[in-house]
MMTF fields as JSON, N, C-alpha, C and O atoms, coordinates in Angstrom:
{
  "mmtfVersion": "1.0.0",
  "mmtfProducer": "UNKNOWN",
  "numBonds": 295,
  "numAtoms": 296,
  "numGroups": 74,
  "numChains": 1,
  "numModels": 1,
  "chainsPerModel": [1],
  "groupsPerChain": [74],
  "chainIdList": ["A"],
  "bondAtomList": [4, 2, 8, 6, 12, 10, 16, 14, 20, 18, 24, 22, 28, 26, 32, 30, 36, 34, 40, 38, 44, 42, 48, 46, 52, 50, 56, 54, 60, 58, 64, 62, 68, 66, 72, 70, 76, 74, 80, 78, 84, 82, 88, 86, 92, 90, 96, 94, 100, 98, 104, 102, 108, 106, 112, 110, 116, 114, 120, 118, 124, 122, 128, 126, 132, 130, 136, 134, 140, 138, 144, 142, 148, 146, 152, 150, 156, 154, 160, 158, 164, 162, 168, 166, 172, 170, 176, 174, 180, 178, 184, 182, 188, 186, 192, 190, 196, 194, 200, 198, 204, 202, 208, 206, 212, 210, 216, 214, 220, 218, 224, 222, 228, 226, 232, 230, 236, 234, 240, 238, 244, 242, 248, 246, 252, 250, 256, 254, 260, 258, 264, 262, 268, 266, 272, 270, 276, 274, 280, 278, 284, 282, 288, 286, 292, 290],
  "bondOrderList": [1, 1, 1, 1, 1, 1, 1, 1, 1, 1, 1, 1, 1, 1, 1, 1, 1, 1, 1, 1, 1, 1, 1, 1, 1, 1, 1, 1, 1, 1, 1, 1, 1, 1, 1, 1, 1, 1, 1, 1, 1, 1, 1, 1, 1, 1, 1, 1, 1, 1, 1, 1, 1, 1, 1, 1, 1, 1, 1, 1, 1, 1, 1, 1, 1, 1, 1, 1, 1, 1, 1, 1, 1],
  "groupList": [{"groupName": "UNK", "atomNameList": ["N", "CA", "C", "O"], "elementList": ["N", "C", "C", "O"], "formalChargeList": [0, 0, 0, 0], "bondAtomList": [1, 0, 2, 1, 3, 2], "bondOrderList": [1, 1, 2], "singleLetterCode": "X", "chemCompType": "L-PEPTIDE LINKING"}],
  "groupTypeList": [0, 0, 0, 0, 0, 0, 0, 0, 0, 0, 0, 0, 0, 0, 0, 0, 0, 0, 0, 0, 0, 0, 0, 0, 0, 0, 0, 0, 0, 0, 0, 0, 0, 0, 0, 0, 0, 0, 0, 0, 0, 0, 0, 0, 0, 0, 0, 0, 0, 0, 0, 0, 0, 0, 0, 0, 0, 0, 0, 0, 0, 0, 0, 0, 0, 0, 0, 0, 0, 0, 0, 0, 0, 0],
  "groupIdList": [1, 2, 3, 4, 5, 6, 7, 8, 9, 10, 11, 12, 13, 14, 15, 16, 17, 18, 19, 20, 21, 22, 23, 24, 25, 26, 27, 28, 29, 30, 31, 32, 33, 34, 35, 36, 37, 38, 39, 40, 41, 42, 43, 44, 45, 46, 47, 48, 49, 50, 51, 52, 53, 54, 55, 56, 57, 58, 59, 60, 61, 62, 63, 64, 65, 66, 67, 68, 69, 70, 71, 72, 73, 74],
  "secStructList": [7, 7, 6, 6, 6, 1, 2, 2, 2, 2, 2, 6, 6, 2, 2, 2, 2, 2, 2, 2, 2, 2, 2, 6, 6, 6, 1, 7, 7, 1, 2, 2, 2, 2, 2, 2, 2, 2, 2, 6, 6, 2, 2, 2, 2, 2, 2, 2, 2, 2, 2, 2, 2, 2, 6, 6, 6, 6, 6, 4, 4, 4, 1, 7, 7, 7, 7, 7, 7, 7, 7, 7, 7, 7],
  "xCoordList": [-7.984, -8.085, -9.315, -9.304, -10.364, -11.592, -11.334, -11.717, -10.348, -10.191, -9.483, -9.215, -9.281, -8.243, -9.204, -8.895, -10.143, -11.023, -12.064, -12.619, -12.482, -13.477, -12.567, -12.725, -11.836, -11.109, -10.874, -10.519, -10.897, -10.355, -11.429, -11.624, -12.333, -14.508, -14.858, -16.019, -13.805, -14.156, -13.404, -13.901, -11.888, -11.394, -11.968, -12.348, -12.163, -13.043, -14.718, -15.253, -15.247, -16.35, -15.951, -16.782, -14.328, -14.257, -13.483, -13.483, -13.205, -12.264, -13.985, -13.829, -15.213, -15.985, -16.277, -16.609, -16.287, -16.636, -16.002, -16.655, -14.509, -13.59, -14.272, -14.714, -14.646, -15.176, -16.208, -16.29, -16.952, -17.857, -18.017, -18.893, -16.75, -17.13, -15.841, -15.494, -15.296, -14.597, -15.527, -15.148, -16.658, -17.682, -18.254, -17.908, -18.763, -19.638, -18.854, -19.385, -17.365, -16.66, -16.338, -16.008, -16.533, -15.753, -17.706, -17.889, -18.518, -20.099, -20.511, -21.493, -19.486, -20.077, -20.511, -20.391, -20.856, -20.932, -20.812, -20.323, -21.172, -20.823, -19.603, -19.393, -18.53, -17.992, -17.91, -16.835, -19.02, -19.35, -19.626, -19.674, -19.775, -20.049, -18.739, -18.352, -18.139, -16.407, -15.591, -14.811, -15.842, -14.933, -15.308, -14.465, -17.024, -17.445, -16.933, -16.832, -16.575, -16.416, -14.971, -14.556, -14.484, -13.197, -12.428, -11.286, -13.513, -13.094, -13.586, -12.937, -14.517, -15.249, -14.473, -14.823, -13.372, -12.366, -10.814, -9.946, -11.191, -9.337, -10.028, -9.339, -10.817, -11.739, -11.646, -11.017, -12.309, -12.101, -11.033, -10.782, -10.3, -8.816, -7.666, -6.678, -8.136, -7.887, -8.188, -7.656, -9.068, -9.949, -9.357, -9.364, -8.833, -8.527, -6.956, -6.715, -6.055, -5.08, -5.008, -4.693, -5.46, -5.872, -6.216, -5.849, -7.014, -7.801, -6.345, -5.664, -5.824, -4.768, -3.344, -2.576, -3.047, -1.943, -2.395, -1.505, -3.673, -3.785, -4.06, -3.896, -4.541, -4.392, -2.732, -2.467, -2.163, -0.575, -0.273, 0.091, -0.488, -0.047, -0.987, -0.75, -1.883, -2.485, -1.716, -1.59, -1.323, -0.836, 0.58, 0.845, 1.209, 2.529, 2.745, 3.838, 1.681, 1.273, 1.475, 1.624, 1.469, 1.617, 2.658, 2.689, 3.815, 5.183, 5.631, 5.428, 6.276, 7.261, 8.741, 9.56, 8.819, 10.056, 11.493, 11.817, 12.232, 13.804, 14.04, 13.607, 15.243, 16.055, 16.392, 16.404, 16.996, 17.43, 18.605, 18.689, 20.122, 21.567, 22.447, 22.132, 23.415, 24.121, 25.381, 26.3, 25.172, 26.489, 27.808, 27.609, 28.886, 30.027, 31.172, 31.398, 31.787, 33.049, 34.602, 35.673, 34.317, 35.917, 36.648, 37.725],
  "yCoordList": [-55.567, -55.392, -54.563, -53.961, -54.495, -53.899, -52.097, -51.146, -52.251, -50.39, -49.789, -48.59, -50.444, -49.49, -48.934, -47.809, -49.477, -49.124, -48.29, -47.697, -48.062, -47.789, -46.313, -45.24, -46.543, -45.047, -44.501, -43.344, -44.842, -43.879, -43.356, -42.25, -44.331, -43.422, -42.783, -42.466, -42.578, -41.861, -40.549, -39.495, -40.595, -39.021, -38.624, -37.453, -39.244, -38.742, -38.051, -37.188, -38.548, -38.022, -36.196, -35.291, -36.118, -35.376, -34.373, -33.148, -34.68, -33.852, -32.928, -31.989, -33.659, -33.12, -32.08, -31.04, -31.985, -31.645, -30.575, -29.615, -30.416, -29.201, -28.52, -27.457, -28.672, -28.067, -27.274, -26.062, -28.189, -27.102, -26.281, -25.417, -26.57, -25.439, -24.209, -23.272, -24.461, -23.513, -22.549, -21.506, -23.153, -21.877, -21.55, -20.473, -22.098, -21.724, -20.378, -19.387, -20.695, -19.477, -18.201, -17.086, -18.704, -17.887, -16.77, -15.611, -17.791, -16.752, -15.902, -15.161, -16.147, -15.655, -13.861, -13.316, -13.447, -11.658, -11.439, -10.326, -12.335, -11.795, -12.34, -13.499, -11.778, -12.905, -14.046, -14.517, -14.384, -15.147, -16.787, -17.926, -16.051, -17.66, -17.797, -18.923, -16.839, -16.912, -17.805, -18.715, -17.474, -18.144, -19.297, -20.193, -19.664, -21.424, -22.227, -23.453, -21.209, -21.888, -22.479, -23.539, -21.699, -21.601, -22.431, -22.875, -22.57, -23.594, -24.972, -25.965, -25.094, -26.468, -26.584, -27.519, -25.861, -26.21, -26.864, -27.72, -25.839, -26.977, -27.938, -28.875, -28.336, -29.724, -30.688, -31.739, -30.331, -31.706, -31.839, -32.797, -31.033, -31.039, -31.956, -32.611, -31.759, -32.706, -34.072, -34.74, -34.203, -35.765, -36.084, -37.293, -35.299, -35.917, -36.617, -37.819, -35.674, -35.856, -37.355, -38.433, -36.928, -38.227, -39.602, -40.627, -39.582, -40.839, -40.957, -41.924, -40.097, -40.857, -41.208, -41.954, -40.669, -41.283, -42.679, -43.338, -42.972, -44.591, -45.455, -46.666, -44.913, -46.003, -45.962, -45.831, -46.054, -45.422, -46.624, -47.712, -46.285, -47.281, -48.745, -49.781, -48.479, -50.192, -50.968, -52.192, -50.368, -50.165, -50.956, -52.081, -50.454, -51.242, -52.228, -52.775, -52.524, -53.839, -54.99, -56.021, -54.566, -55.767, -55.58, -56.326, -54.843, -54.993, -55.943, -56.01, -56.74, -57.357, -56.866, -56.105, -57.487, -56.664, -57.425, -58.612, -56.13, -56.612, -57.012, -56.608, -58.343, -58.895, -58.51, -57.43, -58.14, -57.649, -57.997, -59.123, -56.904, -57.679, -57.479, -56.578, -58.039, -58.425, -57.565, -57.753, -56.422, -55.759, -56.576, -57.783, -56.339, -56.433, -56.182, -55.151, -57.482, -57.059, -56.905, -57.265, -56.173, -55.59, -55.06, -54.915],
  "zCoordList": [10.502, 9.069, 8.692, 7.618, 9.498, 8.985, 9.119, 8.438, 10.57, 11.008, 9.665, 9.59, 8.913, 8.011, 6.737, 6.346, 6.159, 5.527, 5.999, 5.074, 7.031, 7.724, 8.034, 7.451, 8.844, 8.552, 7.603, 7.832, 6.265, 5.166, 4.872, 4.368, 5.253, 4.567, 5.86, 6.116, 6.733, 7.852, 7.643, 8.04, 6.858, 6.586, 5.462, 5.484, 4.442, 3.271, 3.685, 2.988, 4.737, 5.045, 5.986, 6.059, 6.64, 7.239, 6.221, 6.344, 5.787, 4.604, 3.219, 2.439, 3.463, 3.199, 4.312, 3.744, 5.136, 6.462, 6.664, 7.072, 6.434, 6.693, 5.503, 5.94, 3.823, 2.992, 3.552, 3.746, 3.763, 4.506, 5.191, 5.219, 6.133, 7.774, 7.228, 7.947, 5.896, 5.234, 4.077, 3.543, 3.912, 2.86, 4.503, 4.987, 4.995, 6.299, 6.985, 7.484, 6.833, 7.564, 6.814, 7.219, 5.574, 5.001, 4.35, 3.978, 4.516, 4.084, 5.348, 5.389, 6.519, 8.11, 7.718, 6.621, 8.584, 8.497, 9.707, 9.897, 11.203, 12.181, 12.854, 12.495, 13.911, 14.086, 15.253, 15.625, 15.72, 16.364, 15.772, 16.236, 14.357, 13.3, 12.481, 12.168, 12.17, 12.009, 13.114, 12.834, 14.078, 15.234, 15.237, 15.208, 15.283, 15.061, 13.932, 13.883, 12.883, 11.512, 11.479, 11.009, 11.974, 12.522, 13.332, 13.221, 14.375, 15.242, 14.709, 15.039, 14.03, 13.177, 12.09, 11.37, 11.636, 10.514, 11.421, 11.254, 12.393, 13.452, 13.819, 13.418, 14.251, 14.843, 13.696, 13.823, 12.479, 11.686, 11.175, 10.443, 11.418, 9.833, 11.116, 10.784, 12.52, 13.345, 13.968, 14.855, 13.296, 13.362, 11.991, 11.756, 11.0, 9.525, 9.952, 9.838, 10.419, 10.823, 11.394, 10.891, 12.732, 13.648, 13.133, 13.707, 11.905, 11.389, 10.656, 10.997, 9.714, 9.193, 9.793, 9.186, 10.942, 12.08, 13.12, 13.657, 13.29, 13.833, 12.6, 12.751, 11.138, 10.187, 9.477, 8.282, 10.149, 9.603, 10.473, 10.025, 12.006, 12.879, 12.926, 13.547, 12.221, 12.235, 10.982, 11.025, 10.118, 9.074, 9.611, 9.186, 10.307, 10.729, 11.548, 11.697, 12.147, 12.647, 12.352, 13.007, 10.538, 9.361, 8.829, 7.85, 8.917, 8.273, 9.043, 10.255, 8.366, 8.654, 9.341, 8.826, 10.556, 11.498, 11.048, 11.028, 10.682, 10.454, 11.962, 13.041, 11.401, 12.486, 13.184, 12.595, 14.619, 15.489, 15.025, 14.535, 15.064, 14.453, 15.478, 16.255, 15.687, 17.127, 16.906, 16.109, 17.944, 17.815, 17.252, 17.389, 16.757, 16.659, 17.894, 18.526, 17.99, 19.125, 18.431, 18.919, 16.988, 16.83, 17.259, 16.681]
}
């Protein structure tokens, strides 16, 4: 119960994070800091992803599972 909160102030902190490494890329002039910016924008927008696909699955942990239903022998 605690991972699910803790992850959302964990994509909200990274979703600041892609902001940034998106002015950072986009103020570059050489491109050696383009390609970092670049690569520091697929890096977090992939930890954003990530944080919200295991709180998805902790998330279903707690549904309630339909019945298993017993084939039919018509």
């Amino acid at each position: 119960m605690l991972h699910t909160p803790l992850m959302s102030g964990t994509n909200a902190i990274h979703g600041i994070v892609i902001v940034g490494a998106i002015l950072i890329a986009g103020a570059a002039d050489d491109t050696f800091s383009k390609v970092v910016g670049f690569v520091a924008v697929v890096l977090a927008a992939a930890n954003v992803v990530g944080g919200f696909v295991v709180t998805d699955r902790m998330l279903q942990m707690f549904r309630r599972r339909e019945p298993r239903r017993e084939p039919n022998d018509d």
